[in-house]
HTML snippet that shows the backbone in 3Dmol.js (N, CA, C, O; Angstrom):
<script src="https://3Dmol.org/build/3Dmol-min.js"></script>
<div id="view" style="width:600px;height:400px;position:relative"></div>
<script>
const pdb = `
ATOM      1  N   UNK A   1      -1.520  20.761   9.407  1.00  0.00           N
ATOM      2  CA  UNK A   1      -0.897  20.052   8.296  1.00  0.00           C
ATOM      3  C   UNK A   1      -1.990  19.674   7.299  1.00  0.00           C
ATOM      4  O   UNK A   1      -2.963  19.110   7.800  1.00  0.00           O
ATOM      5  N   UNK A   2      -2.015  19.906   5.798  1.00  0.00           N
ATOM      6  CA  UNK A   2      -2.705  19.881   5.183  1.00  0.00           C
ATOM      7  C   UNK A   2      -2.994  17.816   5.031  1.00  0.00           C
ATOM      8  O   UNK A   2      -2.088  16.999   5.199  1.00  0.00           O
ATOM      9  N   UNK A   3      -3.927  17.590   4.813  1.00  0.00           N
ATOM     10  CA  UNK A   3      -4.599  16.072   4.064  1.00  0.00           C
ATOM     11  C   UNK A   3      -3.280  15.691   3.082  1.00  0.00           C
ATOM     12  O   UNK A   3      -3.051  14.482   3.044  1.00  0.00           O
ATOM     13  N   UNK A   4      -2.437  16.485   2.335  1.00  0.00           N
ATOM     14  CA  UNK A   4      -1.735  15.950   1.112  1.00  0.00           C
ATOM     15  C   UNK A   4      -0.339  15.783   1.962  1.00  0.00           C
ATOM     16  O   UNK A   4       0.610  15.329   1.321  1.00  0.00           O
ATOM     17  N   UNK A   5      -0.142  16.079   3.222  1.00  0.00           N
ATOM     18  CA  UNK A   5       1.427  16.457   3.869  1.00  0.00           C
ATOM     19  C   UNK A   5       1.191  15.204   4.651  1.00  0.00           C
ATOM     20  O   UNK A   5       2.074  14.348   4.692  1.00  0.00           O
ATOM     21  N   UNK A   6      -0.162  15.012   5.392  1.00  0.00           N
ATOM     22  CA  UNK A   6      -0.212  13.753   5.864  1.00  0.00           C
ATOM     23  C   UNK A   6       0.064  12.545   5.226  1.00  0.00           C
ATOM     24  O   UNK A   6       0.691  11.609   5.723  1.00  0.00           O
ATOM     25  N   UNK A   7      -0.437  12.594   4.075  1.00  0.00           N
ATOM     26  CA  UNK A   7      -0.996  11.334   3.043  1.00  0.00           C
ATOM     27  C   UNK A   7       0.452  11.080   2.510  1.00  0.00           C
ATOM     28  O   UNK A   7       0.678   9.926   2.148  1.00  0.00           O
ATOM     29  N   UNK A   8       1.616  12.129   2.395  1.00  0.00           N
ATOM     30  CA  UNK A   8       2.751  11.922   2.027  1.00  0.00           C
ATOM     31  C   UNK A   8       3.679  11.075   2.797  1.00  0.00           C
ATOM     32  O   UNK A   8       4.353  10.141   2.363  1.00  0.00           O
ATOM     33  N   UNK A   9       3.588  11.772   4.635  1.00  0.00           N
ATOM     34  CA  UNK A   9       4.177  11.192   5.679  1.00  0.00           C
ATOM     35  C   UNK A   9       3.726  10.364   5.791  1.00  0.00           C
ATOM     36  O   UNK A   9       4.564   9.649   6.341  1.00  0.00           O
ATOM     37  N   UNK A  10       2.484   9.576   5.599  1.00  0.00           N
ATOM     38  CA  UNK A  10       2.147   8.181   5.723  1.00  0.00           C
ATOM     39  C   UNK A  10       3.007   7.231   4.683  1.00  0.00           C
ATOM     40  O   UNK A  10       3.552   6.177   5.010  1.00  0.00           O
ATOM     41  N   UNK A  11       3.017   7.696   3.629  1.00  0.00           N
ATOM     42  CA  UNK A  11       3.934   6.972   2.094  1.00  0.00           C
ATOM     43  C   UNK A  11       5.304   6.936   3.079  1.00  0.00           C
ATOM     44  O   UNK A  11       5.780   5.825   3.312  1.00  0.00           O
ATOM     45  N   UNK A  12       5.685   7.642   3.423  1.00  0.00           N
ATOM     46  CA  UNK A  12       7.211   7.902   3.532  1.00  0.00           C
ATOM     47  C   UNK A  12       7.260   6.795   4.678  1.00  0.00           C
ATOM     48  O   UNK A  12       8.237   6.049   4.604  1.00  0.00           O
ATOM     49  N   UNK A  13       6.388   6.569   5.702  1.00  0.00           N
ATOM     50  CA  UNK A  13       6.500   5.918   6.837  1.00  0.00           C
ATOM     51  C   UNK A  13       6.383   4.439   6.312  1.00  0.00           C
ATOM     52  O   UNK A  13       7.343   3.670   6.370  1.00  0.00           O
ATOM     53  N   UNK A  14       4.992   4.028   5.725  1.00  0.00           N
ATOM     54  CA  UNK A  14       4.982   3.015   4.888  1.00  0.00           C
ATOM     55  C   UNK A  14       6.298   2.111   4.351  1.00  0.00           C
ATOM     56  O   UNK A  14       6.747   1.030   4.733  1.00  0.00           O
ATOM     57  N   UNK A  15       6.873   3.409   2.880  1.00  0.00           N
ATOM     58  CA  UNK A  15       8.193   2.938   2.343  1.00  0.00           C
ATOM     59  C   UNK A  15       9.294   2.441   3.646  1.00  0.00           C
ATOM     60  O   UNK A  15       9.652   1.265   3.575  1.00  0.00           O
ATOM     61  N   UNK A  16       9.889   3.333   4.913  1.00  0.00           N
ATOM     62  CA  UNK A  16      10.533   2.978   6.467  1.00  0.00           C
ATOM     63  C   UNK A  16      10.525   1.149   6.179  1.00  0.00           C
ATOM     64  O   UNK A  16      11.239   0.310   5.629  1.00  0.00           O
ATOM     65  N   UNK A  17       9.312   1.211   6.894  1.00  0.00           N
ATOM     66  CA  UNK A  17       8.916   0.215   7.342  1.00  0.00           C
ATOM     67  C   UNK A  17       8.792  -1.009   6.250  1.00  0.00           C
ATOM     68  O   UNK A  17       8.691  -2.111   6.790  1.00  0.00           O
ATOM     69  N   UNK A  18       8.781  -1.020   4.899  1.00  0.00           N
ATOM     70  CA  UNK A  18       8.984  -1.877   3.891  1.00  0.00           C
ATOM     71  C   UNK A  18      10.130  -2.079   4.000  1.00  0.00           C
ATOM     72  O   UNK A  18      10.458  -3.229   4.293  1.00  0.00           O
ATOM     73  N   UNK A  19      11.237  -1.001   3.800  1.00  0.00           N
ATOM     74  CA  UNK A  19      12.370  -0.876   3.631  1.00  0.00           C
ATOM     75  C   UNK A  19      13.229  -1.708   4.854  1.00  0.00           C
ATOM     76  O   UNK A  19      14.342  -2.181   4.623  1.00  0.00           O
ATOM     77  N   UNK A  20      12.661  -1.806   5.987  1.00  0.00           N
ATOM     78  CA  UNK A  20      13.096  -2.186   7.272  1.00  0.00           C
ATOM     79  C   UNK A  20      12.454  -3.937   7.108  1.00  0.00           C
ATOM     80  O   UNK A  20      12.676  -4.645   8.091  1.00  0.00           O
ATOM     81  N   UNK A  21      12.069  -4.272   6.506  1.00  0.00           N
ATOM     82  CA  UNK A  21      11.561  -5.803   6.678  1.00  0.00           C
ATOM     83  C   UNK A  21      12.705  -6.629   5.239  1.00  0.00           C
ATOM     84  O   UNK A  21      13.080  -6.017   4.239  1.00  0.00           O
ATOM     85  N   UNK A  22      12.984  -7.881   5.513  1.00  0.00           N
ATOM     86  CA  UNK A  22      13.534  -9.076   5.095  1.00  0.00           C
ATOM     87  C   UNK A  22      12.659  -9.641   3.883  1.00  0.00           C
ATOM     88  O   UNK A  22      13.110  -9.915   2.771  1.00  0.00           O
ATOM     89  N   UNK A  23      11.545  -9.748   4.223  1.00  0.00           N
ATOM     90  CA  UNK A  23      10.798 -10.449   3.462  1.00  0.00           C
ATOM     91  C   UNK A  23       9.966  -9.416   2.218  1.00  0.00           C
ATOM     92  O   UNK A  23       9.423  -9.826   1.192  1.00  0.00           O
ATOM     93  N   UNK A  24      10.067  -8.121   2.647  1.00  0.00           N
ATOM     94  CA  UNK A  24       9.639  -7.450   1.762  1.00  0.00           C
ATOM     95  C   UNK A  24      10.251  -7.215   0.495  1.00  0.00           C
ATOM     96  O   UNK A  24      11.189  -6.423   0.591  1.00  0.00           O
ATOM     97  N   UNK A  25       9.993  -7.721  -0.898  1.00  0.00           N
ATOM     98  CA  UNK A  25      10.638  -7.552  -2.019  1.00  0.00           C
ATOM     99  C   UNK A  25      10.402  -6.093  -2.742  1.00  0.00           C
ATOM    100  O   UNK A  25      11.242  -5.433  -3.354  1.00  0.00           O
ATOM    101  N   UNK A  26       9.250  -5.830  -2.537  1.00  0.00           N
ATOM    102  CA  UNK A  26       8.954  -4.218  -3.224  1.00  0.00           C
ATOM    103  C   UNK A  26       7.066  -3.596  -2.499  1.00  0.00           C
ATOM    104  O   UNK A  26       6.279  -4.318  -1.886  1.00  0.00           O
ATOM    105  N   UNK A  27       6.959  -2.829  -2.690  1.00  0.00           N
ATOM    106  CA  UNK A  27       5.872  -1.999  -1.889  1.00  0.00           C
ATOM    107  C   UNK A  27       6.117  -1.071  -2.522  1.00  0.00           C
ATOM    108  O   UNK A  27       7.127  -0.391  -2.339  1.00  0.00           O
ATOM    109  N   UNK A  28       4.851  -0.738  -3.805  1.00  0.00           N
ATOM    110  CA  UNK A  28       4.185   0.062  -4.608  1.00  0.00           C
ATOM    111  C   UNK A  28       2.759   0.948  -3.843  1.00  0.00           C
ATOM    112  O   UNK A  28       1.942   0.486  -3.047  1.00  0.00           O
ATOM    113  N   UNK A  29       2.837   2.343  -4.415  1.00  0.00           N
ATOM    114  CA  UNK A  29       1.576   2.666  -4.014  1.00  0.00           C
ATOM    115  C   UNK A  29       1.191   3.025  -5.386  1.00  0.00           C
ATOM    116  O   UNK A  29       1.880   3.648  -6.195  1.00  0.00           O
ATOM    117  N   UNK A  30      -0.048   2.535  -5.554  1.00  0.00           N
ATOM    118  CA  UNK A  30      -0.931   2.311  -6.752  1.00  0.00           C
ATOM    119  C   UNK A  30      -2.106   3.145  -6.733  1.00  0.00           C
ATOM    120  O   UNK A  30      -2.133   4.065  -5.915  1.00  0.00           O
ATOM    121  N   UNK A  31      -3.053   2.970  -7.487  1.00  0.00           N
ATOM    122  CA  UNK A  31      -4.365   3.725  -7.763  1.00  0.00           C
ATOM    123  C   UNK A  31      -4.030   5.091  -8.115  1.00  0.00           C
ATOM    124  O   UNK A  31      -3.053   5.491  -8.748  1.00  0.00           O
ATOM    125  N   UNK A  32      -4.919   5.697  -7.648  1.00  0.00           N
ATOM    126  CA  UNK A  32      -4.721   7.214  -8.033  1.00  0.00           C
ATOM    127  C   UNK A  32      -3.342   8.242  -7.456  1.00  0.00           C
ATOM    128  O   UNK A  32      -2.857   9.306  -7.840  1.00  0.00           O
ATOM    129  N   UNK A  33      -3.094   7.433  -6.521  1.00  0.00           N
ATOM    130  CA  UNK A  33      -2.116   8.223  -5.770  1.00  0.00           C
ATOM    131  C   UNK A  33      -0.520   7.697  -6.318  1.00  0.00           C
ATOM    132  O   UNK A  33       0.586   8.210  -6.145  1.00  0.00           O
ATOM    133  N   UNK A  34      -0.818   6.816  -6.834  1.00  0.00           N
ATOM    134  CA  UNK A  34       0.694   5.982  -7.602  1.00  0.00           C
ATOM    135  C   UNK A  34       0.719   6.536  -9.417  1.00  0.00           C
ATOM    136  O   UNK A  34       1.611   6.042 -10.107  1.00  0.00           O
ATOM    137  N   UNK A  35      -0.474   7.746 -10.233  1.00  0.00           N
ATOM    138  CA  UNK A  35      -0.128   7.676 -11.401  1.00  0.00           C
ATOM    139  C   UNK A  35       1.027   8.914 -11.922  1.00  0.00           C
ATOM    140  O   UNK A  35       1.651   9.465 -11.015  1.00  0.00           O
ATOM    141  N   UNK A  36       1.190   9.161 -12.743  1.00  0.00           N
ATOM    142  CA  UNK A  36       2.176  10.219 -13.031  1.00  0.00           C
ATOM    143  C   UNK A  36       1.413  11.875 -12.969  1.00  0.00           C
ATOM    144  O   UNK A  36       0.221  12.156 -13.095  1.00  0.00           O
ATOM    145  N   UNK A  37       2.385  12.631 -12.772  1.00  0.00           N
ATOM    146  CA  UNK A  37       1.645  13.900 -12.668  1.00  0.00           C
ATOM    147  C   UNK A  37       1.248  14.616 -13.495  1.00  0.00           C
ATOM    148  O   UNK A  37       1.061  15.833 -13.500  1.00  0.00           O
ATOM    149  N   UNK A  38       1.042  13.484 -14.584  1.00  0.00           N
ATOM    150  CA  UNK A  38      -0.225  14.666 -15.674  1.00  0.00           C
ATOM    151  C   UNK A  38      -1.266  14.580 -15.334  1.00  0.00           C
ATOM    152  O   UNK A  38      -2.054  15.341 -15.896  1.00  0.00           O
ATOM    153  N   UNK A  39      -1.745  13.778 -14.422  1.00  0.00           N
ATOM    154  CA  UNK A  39      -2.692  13.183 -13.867  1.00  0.00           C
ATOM    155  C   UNK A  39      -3.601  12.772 -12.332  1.00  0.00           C
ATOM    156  O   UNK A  39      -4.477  12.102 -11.786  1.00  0.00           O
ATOM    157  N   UNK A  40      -2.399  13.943 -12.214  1.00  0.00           N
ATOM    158  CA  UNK A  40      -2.775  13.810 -10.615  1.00  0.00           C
ATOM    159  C   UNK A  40      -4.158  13.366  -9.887  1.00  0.00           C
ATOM    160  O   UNK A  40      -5.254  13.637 -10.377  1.00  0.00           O
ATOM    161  N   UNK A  41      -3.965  12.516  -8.429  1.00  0.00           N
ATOM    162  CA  UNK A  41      -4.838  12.724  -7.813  1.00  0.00           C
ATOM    163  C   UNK A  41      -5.591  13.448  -7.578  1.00  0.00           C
ATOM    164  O   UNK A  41      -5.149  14.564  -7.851  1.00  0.00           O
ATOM    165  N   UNK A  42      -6.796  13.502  -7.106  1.00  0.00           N
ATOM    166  CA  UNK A  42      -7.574  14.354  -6.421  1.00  0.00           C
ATOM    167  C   UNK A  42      -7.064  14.445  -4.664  1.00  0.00           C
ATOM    168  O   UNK A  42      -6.379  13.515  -4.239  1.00  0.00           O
ATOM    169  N   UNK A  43      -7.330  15.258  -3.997  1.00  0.00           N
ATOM    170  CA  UNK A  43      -7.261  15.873  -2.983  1.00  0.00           C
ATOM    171  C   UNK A  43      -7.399  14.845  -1.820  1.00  0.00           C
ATOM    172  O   UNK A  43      -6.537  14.558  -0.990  1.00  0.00           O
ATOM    173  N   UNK A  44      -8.867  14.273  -1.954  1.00  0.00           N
ATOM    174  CA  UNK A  44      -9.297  13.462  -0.635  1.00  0.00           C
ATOM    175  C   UNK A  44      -9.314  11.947  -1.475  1.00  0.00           C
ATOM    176  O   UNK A  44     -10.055  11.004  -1.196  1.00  0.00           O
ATOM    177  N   UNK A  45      -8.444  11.978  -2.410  1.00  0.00           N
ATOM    178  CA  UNK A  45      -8.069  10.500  -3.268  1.00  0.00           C
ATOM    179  C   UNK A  45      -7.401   9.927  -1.930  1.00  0.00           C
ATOM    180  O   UNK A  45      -6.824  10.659  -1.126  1.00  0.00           O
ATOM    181  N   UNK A  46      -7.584   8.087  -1.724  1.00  0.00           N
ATOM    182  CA  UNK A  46      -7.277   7.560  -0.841  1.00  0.00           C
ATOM    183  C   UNK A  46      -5.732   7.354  -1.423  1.00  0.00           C
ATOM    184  O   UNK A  46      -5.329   7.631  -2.552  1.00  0.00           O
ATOM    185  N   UNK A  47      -4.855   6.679  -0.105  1.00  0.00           N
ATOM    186  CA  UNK A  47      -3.621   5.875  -1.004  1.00  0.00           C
ATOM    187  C   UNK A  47      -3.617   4.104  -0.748  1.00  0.00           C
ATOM    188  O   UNK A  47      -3.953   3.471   0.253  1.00  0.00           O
ATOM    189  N   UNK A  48      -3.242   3.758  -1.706  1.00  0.00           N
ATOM    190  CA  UNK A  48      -3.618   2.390  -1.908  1.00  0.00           C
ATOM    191  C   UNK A  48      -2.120   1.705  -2.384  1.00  0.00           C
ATOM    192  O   UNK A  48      -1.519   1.810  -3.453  1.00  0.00           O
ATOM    193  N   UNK A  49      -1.822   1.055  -1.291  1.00  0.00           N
ATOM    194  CA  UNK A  49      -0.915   0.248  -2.000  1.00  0.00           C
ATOM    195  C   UNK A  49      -0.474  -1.050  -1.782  1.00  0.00           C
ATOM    196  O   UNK A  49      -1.250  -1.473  -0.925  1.00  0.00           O
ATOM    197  N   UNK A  50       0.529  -2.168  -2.126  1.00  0.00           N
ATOM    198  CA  UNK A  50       0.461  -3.179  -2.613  1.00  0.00           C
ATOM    199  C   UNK A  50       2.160  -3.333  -2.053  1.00  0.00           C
ATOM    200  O   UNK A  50       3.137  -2.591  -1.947  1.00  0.00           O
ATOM    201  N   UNK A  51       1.733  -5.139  -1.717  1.00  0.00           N
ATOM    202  CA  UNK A  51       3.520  -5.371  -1.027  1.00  0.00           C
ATOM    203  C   UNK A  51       3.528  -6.879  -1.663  1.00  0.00           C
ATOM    204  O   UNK A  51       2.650  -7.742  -1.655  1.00  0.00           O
ATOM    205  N   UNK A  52       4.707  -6.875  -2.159  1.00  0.00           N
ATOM    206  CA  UNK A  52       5.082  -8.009  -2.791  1.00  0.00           C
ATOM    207  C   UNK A  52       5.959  -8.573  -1.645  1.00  0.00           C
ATOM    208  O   UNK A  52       6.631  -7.768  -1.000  1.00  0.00           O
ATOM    209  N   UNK A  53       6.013 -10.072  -1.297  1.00  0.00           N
ATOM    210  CA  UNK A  53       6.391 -10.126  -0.279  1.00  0.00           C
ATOM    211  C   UNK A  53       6.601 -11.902  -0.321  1.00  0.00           C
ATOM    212  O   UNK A  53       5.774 -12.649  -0.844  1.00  0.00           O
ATOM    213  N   UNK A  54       8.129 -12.460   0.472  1.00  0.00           N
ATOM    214  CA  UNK A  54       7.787 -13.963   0.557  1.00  0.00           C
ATOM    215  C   UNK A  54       7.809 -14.574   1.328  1.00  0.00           C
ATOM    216  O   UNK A  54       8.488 -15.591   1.469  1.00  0.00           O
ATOM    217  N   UNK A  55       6.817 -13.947   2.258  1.00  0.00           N
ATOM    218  CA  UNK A  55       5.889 -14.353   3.122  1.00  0.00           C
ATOM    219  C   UNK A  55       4.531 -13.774   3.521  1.00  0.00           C
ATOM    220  O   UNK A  55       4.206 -13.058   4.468  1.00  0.00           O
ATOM    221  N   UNK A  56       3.406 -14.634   1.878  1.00  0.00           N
ATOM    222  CA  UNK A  56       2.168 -13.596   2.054  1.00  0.00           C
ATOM    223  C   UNK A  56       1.051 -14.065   2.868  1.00  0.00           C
ATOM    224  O   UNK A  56      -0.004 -13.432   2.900  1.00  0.00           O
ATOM    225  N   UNK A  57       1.239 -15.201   3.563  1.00  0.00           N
ATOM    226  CA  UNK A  57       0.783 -15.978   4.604  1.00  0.00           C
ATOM    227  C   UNK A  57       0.727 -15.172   6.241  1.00  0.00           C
ATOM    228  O   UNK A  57      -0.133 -15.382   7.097  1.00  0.00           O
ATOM    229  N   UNK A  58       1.821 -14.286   6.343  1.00  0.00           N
ATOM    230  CA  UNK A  58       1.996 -14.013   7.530  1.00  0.00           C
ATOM    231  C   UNK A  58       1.227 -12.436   6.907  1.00  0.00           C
ATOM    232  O   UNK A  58       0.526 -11.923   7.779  1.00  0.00           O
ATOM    233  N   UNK A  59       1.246 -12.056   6.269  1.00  0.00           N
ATOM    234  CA  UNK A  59       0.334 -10.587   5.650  1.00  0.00           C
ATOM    235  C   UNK A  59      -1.216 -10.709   5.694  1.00  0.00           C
ATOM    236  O   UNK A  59      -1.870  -9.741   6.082  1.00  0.00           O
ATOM    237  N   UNK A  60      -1.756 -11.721   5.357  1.00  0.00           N
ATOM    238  CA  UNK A  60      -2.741 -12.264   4.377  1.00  0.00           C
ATOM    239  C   UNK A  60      -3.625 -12.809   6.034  1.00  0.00           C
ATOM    240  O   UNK A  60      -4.815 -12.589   6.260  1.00  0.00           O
ATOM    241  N   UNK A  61      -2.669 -13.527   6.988  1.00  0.00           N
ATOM    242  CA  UNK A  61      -3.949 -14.194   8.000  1.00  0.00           C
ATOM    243  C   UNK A  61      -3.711 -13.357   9.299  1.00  0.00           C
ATOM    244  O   UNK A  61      -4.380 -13.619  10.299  1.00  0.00           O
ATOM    245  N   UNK A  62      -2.774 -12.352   9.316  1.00  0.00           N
ATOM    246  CA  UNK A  62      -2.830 -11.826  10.522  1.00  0.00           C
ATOM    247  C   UNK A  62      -2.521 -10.428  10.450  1.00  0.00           C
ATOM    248  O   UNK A  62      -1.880 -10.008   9.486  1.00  0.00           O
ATOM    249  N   UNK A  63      -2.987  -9.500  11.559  1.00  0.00           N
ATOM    250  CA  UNK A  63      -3.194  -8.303  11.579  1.00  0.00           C
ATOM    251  C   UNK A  63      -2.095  -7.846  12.430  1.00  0.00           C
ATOM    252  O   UNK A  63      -2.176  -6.619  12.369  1.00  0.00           O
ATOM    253  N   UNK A  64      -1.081  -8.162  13.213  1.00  0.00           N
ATOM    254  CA  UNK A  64      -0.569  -7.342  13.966  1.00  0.00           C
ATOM    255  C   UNK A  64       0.371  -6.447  13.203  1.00  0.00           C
ATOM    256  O   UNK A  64       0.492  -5.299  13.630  1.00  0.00           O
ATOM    257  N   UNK A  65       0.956  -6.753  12.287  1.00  0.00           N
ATOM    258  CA  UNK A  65       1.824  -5.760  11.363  1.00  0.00           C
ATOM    259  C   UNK A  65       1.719  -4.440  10.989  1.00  0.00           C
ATOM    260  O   UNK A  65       2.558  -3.544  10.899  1.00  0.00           O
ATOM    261  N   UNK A  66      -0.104  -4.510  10.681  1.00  0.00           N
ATOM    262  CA  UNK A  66      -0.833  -3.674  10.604  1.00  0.00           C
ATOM    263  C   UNK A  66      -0.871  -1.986  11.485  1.00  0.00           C
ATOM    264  O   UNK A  66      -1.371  -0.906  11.167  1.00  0.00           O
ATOM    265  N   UNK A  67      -0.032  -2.478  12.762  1.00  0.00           N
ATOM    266  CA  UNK A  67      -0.281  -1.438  13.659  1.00  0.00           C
ATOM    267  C   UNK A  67       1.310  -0.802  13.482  1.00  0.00           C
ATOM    268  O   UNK A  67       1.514   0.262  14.066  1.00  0.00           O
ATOM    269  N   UNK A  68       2.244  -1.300  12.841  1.00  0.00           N
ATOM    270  CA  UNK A  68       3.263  -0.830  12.281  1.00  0.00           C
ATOM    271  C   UNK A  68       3.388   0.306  11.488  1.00  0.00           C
ATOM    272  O   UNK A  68       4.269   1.153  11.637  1.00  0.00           O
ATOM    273  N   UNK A  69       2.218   0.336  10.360  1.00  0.00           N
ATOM    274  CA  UNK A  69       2.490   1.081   9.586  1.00  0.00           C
ATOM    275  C   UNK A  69       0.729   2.098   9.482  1.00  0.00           C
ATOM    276  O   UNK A  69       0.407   2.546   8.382  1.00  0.00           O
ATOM    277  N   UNK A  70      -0.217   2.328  10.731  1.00  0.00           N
ATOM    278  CA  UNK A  70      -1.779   2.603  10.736  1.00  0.00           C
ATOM    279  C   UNK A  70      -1.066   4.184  11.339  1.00  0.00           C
ATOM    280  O   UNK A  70       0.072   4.449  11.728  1.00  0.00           O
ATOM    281  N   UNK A  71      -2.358   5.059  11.195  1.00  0.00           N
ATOM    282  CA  UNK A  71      -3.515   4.804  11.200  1.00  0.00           C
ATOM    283  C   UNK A  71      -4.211   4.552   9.982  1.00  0.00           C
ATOM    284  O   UNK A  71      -4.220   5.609   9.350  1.00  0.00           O
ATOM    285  N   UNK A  72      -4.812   3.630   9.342  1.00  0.00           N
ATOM    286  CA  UNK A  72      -5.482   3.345   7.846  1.00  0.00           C
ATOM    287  C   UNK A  72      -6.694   2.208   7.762  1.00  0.00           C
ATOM    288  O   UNK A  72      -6.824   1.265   8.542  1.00  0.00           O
ATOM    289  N   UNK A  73      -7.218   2.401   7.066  1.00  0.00           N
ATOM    290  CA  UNK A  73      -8.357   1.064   6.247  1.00  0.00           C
ATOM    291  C   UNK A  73      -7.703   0.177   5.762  1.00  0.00           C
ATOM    292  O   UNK A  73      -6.775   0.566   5.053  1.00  0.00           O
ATOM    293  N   UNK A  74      -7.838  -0.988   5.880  1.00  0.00           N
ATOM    294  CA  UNK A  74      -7.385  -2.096   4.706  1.00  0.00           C
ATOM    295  C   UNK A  74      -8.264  -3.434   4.460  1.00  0.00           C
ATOM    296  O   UNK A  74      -9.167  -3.972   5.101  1.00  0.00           O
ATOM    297  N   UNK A  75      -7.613  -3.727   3.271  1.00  0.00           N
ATOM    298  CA  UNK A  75      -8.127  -5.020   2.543  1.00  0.00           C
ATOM    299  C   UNK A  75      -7.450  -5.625   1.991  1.00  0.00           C
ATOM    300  O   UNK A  75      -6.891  -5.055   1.054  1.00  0.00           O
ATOM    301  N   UNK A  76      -7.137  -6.979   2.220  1.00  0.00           N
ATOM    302  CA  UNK A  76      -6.481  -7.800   1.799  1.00  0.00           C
ATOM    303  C   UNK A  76      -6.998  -8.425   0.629  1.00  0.00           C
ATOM    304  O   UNK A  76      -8.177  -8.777   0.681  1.00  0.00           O
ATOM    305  N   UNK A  77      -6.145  -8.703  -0.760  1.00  0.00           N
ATOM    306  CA  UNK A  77      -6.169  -9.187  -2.053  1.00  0.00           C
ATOM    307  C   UNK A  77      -6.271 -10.898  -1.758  1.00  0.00           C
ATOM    308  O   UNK A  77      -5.508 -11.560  -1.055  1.00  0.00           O
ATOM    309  N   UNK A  78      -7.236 -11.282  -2.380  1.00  0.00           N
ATOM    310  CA  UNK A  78      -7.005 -12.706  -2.234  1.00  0.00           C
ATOM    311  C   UNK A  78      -5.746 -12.965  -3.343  1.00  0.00           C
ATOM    312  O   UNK A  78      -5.581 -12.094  -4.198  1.00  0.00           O
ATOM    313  N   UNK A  79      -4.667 -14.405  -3.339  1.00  0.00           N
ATOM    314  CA  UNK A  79      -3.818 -14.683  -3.773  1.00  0.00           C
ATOM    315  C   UNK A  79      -4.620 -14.904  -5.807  1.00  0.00           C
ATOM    316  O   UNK A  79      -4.186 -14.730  -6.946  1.00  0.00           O
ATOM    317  N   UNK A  80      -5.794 -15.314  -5.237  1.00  0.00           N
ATOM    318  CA  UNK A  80      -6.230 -15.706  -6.766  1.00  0.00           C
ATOM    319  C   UNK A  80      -6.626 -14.709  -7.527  1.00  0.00           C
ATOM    320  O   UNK A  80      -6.576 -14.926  -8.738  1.00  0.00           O
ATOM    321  N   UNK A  81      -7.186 -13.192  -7.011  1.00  0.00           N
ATOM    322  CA  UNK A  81      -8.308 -11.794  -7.500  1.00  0.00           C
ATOM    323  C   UNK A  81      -6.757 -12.078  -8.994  1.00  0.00           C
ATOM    324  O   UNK A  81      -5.655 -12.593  -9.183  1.00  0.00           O
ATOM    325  N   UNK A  82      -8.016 -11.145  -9.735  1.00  0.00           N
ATOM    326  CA  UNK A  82      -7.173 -11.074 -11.414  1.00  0.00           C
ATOM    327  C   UNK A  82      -7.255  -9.777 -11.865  1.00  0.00           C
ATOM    328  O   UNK A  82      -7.263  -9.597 -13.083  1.00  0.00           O
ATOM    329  N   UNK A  83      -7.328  -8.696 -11.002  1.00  0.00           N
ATOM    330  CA  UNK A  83      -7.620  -7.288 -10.826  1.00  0.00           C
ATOM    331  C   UNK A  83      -8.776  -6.819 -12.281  1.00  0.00           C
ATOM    332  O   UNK A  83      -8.589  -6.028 -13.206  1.00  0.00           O
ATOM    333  N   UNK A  84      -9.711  -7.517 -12.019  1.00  0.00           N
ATOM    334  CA  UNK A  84     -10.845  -7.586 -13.138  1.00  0.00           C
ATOM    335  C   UNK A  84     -10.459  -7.985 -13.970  1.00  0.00           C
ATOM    336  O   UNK A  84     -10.729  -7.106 -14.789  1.00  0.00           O
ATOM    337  N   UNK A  85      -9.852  -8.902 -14.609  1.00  0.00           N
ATOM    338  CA  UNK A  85      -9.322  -9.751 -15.541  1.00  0.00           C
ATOM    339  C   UNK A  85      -8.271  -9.310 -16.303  1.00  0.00           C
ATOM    340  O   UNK A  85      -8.227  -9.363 -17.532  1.00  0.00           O
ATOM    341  N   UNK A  86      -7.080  -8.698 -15.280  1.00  0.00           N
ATOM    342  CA  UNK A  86      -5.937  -7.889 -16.218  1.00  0.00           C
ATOM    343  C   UNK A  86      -5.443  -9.010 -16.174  1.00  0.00           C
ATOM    344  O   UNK A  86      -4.932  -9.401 -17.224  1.00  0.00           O
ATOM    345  N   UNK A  87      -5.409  -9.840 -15.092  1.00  0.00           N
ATOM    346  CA  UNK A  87      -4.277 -10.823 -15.416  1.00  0.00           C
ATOM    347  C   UNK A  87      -4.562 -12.473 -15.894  1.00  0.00           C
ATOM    348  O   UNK A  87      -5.691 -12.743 -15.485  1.00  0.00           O
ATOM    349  N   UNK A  88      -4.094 -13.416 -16.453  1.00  0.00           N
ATOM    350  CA  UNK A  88      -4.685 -14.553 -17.295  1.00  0.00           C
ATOM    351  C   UNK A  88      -5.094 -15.337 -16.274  1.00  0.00           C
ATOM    352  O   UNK A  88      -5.651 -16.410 -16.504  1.00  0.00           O
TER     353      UNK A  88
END
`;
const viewer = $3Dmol.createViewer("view");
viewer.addModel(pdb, "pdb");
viewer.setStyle({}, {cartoon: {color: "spectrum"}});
viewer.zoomTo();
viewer.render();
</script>
């Protein structure tokens, strides 16, 4: 299975599992892998994405969720980051 069939089935599993939670309001994948296709990613571009959620307390201090939706890297956004000063 090619890197791009994986990276897809991971999105698709991801979206599942958003889709399957209460508290989840929306779950975007962003960066390079979220822009339009005039613009495509690159190949070994990571996917990066983002869960709006109201409960970011239970996201934010604990990891078991994590094994829900892995195998992956992550990093958690502090509540305050201003994504380099996009936001006021």
């Amino acid at each position: 299975m090619s890197r791009a069939n994986l990276q897809q089935e991971w999105i698709e599993h991801f979206a599942a599992w958003a889709a399957s939670r209460d508290d989840v309001r929306a779950a975007l994948v962003v960066g390079s892998r979220g822009r339009t296709d005039s613009y495509p990613a690159e190949e070994w571009s990571d996917v990066d994405v983002a869960i709006i959620t109201t409960r970011p307390g239970l996201y934010a201090t604990h990891s078991a969720w994590m094994r829900d939706i892995g195998p992956f890297w992550v990093g958690v956004m502090s509540p305050h980051e201003t994504f380099g000063g996009l936001v006021p």
